[in-house]
C-alpha positions in Angstrom: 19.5 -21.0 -18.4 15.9 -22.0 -17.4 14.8 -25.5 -18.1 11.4 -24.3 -19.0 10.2 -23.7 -23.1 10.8 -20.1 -24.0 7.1 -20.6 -25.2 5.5 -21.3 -22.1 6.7 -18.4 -20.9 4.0 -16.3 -19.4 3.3 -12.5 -19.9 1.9 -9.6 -18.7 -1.1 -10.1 -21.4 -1.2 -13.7 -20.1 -1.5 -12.5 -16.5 -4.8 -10.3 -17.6 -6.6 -13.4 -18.9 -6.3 -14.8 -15.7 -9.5 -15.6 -13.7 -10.0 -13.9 -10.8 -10.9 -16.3 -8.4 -7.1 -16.5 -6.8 -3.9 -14.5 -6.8 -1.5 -14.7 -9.4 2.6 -13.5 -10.0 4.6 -13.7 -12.6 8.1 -13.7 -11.9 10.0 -14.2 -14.8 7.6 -15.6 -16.8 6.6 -18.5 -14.3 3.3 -18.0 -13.0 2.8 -18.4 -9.3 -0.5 -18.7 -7.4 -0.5 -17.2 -4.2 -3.1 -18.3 -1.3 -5.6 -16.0 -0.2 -4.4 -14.7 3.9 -6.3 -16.5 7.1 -8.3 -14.6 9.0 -5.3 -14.8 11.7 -3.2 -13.5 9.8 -5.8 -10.8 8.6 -6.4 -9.5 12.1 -2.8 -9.7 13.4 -2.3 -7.0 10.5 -5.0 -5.0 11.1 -4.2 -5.1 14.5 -0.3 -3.8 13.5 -1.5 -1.4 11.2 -3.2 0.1 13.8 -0.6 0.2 16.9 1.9 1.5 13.9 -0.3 4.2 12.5 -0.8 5.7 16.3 2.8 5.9 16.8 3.6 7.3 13.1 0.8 9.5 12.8 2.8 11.8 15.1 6.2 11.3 13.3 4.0 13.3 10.0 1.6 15.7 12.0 2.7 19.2 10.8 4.0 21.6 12.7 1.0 24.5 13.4 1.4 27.4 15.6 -1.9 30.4 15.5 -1.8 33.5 16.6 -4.8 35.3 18.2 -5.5 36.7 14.5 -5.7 33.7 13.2 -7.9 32.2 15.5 -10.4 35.2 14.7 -10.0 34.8 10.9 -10.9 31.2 10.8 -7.4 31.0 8.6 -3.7 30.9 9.3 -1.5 33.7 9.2 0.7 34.1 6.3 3.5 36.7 6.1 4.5 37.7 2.3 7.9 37.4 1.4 
């Protein structure tokens, strides 16, 4: 059982009259403020986002194959079933 008022609970219409100027949560009705990343922490992300997205890129390239046709067409060869 929480120790805090059922009526300072806050809600999800609460949470949209919220400023903007910092980041907010509400987890289980207690409202959270959250500090805005450091530019560290910013480029270290970036920086991961980018070494990950070279290696996954690869895992979701799809597999292509063109024939000679296909190449002439401008489109891909498709067989009906």
């Amino acid at each position: 059982m929480s120790s805090i008022p059922e009526h300072l609970k806050f809600t999800y219409e609460d949470y949209l009259l919220l400023p903007e100027d910092r980041r907010y949560e509400i987890i289980g009705g207690d409202l959270f403020t959250t500090p805005s990343p450091k530019r560290a922490h910013q480029q270290i992300s970036r920086n991961l986002t980018t070494i990950l997205w070279s290696y996954v890129k690869e895992l979701f390239r799809p597999p292509v194959s063109y024939t000679e046709q296909s190449l002439q067409t401008g489109r891909p060869s498709c067989k009906k079933a």
